[in-house]
C-alpha positions as CSV (number, residue, x, y, z in Angstrom):
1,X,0.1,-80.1,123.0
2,X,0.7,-77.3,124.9
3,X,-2.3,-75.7,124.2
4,X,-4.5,-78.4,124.0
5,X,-3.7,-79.1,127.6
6,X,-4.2,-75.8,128.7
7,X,-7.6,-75.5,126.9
8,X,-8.4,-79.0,128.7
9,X,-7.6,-77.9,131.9
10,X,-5.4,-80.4,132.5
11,X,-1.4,-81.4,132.1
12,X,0.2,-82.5,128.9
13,X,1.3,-85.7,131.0
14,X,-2.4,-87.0,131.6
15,X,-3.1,-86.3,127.6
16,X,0.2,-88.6,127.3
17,X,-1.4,-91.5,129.3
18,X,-3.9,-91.8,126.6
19,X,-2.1,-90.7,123.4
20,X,1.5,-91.2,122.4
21,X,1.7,-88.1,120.2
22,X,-0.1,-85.2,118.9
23,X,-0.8,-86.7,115.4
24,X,-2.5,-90.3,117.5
25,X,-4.8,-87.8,119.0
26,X,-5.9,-85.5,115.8
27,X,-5.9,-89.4,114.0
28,X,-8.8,-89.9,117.0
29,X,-10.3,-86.5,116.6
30,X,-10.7,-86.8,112.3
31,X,-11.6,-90.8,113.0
32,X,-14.3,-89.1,115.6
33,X,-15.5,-86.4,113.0
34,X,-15.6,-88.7,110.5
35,X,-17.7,-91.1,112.2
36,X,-20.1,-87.9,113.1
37,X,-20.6,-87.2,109.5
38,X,-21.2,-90.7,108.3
39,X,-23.9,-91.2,110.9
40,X,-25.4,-87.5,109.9
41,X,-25.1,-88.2,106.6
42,X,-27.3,-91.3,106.6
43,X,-29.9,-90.5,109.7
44,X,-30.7,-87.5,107.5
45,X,-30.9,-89.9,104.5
46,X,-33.3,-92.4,106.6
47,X,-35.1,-88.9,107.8
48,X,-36.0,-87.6,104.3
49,X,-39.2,-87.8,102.6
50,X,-37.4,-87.1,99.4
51,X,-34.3,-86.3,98.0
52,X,-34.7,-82.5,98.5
53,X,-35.6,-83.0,101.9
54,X,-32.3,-85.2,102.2
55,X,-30.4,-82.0,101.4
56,X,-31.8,-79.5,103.4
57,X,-31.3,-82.1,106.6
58,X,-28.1,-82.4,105.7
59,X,-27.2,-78.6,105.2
60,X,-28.7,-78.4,108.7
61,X,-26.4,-80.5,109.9
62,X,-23.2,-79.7,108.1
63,X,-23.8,-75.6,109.0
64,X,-24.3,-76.4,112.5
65,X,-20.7,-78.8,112.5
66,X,-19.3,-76.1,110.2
67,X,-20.3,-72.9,112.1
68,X,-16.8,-72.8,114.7
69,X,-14.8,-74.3,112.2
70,X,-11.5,-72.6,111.2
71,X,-11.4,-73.0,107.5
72,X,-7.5,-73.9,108.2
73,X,-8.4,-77.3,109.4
74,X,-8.0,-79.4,106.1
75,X,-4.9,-77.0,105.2
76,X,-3.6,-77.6,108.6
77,X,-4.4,-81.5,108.6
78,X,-2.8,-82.1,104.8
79,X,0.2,-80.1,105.8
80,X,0.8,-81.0,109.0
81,X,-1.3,-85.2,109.7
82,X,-1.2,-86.7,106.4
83,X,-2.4,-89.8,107.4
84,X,-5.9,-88.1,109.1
85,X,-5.9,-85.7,106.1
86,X,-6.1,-89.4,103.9
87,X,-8.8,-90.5,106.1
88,X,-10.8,-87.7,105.5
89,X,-10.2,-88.2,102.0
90,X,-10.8,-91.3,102.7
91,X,-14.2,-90.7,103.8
92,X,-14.8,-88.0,101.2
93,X,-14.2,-90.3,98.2
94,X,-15.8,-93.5,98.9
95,X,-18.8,-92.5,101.5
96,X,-19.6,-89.3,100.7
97,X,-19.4,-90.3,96.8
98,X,-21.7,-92.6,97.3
99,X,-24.5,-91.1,99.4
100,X,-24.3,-87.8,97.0
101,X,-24.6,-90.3,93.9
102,X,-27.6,-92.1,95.9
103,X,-29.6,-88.9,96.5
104,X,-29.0,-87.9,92.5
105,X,-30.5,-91.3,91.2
106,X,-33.6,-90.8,93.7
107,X,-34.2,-87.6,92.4
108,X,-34.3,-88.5,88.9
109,X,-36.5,-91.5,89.8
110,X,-38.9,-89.9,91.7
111,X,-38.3,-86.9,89.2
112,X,-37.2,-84.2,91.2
113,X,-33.8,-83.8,89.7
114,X,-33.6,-83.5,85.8
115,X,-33.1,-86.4,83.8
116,X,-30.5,-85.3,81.9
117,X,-27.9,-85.6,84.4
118,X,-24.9,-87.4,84.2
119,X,-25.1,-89.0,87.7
120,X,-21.3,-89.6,87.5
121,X,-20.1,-86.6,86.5
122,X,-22.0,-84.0,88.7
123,X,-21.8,-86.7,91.6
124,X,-18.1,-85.7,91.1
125,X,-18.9,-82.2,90.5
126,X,-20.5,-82.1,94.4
127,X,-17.5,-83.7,95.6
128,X,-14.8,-81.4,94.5
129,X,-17.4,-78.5,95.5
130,X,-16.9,-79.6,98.9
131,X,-13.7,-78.2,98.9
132,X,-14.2,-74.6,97.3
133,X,-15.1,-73.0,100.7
134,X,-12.1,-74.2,102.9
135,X,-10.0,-72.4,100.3
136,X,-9.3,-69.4,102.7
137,X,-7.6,-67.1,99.0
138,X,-11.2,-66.9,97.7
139,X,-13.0,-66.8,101.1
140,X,-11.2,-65.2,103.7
141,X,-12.2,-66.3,107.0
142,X,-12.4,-62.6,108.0
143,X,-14.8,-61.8,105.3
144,X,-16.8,-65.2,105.1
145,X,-18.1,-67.6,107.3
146,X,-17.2,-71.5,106.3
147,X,-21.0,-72.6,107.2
148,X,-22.7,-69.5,105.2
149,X,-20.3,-70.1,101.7
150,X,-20.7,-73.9,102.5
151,X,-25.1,-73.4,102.5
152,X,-25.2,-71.0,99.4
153,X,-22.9,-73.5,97.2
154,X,-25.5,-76.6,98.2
155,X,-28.3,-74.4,97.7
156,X,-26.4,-73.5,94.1
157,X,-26.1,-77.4,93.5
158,X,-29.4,-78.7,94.4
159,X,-31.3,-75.6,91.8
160,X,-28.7,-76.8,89.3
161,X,-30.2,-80.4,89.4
162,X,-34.1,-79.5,89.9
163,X,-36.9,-80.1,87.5
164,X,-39.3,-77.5,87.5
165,X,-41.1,-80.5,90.2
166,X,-38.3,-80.2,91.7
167,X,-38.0,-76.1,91.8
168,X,-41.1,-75.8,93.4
169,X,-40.4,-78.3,96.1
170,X,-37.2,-76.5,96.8
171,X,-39.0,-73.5,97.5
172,X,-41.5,-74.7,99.7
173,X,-38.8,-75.7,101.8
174,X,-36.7,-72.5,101.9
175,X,-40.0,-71.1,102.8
176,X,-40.7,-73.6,105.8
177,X,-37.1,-73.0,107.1
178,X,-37.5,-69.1,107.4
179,X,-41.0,-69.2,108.7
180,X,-39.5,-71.8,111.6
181,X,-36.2,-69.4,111.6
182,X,-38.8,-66.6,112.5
183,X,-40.1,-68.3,114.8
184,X,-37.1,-69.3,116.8
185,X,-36.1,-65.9,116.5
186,X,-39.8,-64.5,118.3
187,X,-39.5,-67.2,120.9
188,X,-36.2,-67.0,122.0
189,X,-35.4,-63.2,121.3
190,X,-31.7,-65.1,119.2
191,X,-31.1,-65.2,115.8
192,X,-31.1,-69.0,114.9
């Protein structure tokens, strides 16, 4: 608490007038986060023209949340606030099952994704792939960023379900993205 007052600028008593204890205010930060996500999650599923498109905005979104993350964070929050770690979970299991499920049925319907898939099985798959890049053993934060590990595994995920429709759709918009990234990086003299 200590050092979330000091990094607030303010005293640990005026953090006490509005939570009890440290675990109240990371429960409120996680419900916060969580919230962020879901709302995300299904502006970029309203935004999408397709279910490749749905990805990419998405990836957008989770590299730009994921890019000051410490990698720690779920480690930190299992170990240390169970009950936010369960609401993540939480989160993970029921609504994030469930929109990665939704986008895998409307690519094979609109026959983007192959139809071979076993929508229950690789909708699992996704889920537990979630996980692979907060696992600081096998990507050290000093050696890998959580956003750039967190991009190449969708990118992985989304090939492994394309038709060759899909395939081609996919890299039309890899192509879009570093034409635009070009031109951020010519108009603003920053690398996006």
């Amino acid at each position: 608490m200590d050092d979330i007052a000091n990094q607030l600028g303010m005293s640990k008593k005026t953090i006490y007038q509005y939570f009890t204890d440290k675990n109240e205010l990371v429960d409120a930060v996680v419900d916060e986060e969580v919230s962020d996500m879901q709302n995300d999650c299904l502006q970029s599923k309203e935004a999408a023209r397709d279910p490749i498109e749905e990805i990419f905005l998405t990836v957008d979104k989770i590299v730009e949340q994921l890019g000051n993350m410490n990698p720690m964070v779920l480690y930190d929050l299992e170990k240390f606030h169970v009950r936010a770690y369960q609401r993540f979970m939480e989160h993970r299991n029921r609504f994030l099952l469930q929109i990665i499920r939704q986008n895998i049925e409307w690519g094979i319907r609109e026959e983007l994704y192959r139809s071979d898939i076993d929508v229950d099985v690789i909708s699992k798959f996704r889920l537990e792939s979630m996980m692979i890049p907060f696992n600081i053993d096998m990507f050290p934060p000093s050696k890998y960023k959580l956003a750039d590990v967190t991009k190449i595994i969708i990118e992985h995920f989304v090939f492994g379900l394309a038709s060759l429709k899909g395939h081609k759709l996919i890299l039309k918009y890899q192509q879009h993205r570093i034409k635009n990234a070009k031109n951020y990086e010519t108009e603003t003299g920053k690398h996006k």
